[in-house]
N, C-alpha and C positions, 0 to 999 in steps of 0.2 A: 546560616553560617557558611564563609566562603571554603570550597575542598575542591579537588584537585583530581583529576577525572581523566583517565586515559580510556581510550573508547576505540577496541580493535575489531573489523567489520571485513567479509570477503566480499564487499562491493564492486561493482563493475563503475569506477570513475568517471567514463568517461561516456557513462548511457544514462539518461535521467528516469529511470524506472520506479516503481515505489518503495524499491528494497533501498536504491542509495538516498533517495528523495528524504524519506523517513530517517535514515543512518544520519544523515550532515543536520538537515533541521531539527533533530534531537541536541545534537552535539552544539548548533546553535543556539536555542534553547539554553541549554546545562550554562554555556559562554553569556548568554544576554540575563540569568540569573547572578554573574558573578563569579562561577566558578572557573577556575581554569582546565582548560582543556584540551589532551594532545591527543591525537589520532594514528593510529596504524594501518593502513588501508595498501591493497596492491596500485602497482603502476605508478604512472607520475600527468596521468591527465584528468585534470581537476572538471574538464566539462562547463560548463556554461552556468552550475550551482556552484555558490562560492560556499568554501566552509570558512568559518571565523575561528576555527580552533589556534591557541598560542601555535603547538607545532604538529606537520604533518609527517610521519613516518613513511617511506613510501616504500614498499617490497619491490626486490627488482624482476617482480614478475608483472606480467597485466593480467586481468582476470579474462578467461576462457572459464563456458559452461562444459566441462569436463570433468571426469573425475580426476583423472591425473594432474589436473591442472589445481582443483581444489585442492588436493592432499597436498603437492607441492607447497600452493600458497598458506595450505595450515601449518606444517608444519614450519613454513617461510617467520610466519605469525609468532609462532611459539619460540621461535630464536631468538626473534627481534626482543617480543616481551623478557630475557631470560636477560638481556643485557641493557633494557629499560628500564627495566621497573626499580622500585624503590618506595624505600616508607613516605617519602612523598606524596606518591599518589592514594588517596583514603579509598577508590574502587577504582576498578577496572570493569570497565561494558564491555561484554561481547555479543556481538550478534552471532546469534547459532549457526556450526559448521562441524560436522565430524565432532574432534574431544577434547576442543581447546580446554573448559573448563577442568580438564583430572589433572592437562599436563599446565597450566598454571599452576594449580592448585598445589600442584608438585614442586614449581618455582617455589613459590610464597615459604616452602616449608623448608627447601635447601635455602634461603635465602634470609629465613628469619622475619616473614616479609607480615604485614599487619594489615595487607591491601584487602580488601572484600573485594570478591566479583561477583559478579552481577548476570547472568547471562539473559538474553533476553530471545525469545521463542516463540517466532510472528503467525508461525501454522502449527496444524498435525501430522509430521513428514510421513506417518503409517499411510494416513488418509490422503496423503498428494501425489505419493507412489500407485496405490492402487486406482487413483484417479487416471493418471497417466497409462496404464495398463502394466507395471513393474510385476515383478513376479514375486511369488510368494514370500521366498527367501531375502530378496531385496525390501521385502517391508518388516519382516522380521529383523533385518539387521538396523532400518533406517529407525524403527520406534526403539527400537534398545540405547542406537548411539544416544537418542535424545534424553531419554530416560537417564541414563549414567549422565549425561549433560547437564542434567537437573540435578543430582544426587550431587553432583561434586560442586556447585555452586553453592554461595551463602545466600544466594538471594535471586529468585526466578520470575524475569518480566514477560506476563506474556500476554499477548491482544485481546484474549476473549475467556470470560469464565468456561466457557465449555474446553477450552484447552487447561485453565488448571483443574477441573475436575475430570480431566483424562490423567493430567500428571498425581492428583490425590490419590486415583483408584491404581497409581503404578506406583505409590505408596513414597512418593515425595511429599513431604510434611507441607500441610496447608498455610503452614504460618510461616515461612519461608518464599511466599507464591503472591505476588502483586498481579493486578491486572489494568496494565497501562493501555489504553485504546492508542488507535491511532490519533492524529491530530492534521492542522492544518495551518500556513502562514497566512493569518489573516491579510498581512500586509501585502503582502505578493499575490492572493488571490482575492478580488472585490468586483462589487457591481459597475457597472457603467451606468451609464442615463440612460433611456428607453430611445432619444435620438443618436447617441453613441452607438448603441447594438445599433441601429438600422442602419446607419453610416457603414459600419466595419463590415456590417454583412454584403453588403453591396461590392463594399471596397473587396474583400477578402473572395465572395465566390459570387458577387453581380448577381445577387437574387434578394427576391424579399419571400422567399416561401419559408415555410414553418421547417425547422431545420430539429432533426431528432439525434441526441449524439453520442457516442462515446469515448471514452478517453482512459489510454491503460496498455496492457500489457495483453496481447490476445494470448488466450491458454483455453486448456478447454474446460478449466473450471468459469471462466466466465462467463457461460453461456448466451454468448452472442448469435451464436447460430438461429435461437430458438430468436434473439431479435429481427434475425434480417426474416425468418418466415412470418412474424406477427405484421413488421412491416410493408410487406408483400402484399397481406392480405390486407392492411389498411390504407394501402394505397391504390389499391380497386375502387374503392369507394373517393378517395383523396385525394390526386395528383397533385396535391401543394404543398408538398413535401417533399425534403430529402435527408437521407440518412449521410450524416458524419462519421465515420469511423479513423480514429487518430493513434497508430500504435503499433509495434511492432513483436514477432513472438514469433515462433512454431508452429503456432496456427494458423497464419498467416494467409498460404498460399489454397488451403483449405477453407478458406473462407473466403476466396476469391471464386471459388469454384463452384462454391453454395451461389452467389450471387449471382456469376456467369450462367449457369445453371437454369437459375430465373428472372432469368431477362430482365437484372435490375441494375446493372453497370451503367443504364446513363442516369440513374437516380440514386446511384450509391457513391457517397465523395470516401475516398481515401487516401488518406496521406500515411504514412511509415511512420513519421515521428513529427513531432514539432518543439522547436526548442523551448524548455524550461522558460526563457523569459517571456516567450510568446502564448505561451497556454491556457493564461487567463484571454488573451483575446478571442482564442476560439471556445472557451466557453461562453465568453457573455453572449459570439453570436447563437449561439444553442438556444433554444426555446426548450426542450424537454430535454435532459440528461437521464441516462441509463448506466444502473452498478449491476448490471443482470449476473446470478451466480447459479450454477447447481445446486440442486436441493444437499448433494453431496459433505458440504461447509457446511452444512448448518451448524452453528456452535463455535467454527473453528474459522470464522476469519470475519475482520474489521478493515473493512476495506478504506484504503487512503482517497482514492476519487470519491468516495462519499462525501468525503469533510472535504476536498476542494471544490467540489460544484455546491455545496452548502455556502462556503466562502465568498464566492463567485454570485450567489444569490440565485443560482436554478432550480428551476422545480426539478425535483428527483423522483425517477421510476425504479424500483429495486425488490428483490425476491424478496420472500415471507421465510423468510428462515433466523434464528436464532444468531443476535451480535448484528444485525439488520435493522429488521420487524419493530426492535423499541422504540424506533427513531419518528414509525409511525404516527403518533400521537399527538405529535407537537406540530404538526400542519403542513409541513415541508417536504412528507417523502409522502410516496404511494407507495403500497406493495400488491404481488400478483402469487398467485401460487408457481410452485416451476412445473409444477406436474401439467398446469395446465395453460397451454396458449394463448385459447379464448379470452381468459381471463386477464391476458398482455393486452391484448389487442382489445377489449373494451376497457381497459384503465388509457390506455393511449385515444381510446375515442373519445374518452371523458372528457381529457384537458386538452384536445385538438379543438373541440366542439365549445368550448370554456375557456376562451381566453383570460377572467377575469380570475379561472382559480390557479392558472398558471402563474397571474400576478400575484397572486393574494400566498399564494406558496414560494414564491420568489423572494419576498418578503421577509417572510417565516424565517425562509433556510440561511440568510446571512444575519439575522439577530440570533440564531441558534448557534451562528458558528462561532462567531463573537462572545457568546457567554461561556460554550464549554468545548470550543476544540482548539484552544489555545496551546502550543505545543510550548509555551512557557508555563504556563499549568501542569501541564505533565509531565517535564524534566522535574518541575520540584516537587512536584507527587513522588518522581520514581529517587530523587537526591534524599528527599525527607524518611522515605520507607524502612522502618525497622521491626 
């Protein structure tokens, strides 16, 4: 049944990171189901990701990682909604930020309004604060906003069962609480031929050596760190290798330092970003893809580079932790403990040493994506959810 979807996000427009990546290809999704769809989003630069939403609402702020800058654009958010909304649209989406969901909630009731909202809740903000080193206070304020965030929503989307049963034990009712994984554009990310990768490899960085990659957001929940020492040490044994690293973040210049460090700057490629339309080209040339995480997520995050190097048809190397680890089974991921190195560095000796099950997992991972990380799937999982 066709319904009418306004969908308000404090996304950065005009940076293709997994937060907007995820926000628009949802919203595309919800649009290539039938539904119609407006969008509320800051600034007015759309970036190299197109949205297909009927209309786009643009705040006349751009987003800044600040706090003054969030409050602003929430409250930006909330004025906009107060003179948008209407019984036309059947939900409103929010992606989580401070307490849109009370002061909707608040519209909806001055205004007689019949809209359901939806909010939807990609992490555990307790658990990303004290990842970060935030302080005590600050995690006690960050799990309450979200908690009250949940309470005042009719309907709570979030990436991983271990986040709604942090939200159940904070006594948000379980049937209220969906859990939409992330997903991926099949169409936008796929395999090449085996002479295509060789081609672009060449073309792209004039080598034919086994290329180990990753692709995302550096933070220090990603635990890349612990990649570039495994790789260190497997390139003692290997020099036909090099490491990819594509992404940009806070951790950045910190991980330049690790590598400088250890004498691996002329075997470590890095680029800052590469654009959205180009992304699938530098995964095909990847031969091993890495979703490396802290043991710290376990439970609490579904990472969006997993379903695009699935997409793309890579073998994938990724931690043993909970919202990961399942994916195990099906042939297409490896996992490693986080606690333990070794155990990186002999899964990566594996499939260095075994070209055949690099293929044979290359395989796997784009009929896997194909069947269940279709993000048309899962708009009408989360459109259908009652």
């Amino acid at each position: 049944m066709k319904k009418k979807v306004l969908m308000a996000g404090l996304i950065d427009p005009g940076k293709n990171d997994a937060g907007k990546i995820h926000f628009y290809e949802l919203a595309n999704a919800f649009k290539a189901n039938g539904n119609d769809v407006d969008l509320i989003v800051p600034g007015n630069n759309l970036g190299n990701l197109k949205c297909k939403a009927d209309t786009i609402f643009h705040l006349p702020l751009t987003y800044r990682e600040n706090m003054f800058n969030i409050f602003l654009l929430s409250f930006l958010q909330i004025v906009y909604y107060f003179f948008i909304s209407s019984d036309e649209y059947d939900f409103v989406y929010i992606r989580f930020r401070l307490f849109p969901c009370f002061f909707i909630k608040l519209i909806n009731k001055i205004k007689r309004l019949r809209t359901e909202i939806y909010a939807e809740q990609a992490g555990w903000v307790e658990k990303e604060i004290e990842i970060q080193k935030g302080n005590l206070l600050i995690k006690i304020i960050g799990k309450n906003i979200q908690i009250i965030d949940a309470f005042f929503a009719d309907k709570v989307i979030v990436m991983t069962k271990g986040i709604k049963e942090r939200l159940i034990k904070n006594r948000i009712k379980r049937s209220k609480i969906y859990v939409a994984e992330n997903g991926t554009n099949t169409d936008h990310f796929y395999p090449f031929t085996p002479q295509e990768r060789k081609n672009l490899k060449n073309k792209l960085l004039n080598t034919d050596k086994t290329i180990l990659g990753f692709t995302g957001n550096l933070s220090k929940w990603q635990g890349i760190e612990q990649l570039i020492y495994a790789y260190k040490k497997i390139r003692e044994e290997n020099n036909d290798l090099l490491l990819l690293i594509i992404g940009s973040g806070i951790y950045r210049d910190e991980l330049i330092t690790v590598i400088n460090d250890n004498d691996l700057s002329d075997s470590v490629i890095f680029r800052e970003n590469a654009d959205y339309s180009e992304i699938n080209k530098w995964m095909n040339i990847t031969d091993i893809a890495f979703a490396p995480k802290i043991k710290e997520l376990d439970g609490i995050t579904s990472p969006l580079k997993l379903r695009d190097y699935a997409a793309s048809g890579n073998a994938v190397i990724s931690t043993d932790i909970a919202g990961i680890r399942e994916f195990a089974e099906f042939g297409w991921l490896k996992t490693y403990n986080p606690d333990n190195t070794d155990e990186l560095i002999e899964t990566i000796r594996e499939l260095i040493q075994n070209k055949d099950i690099i293929e044979n997992m290359s395989k796997k991972s784009r009929e896997y994506a194909l069947k269940y990380f279709s993000w048309n799937k899962i708009a009408d999982a989360i459109s259908s959810f009652r």
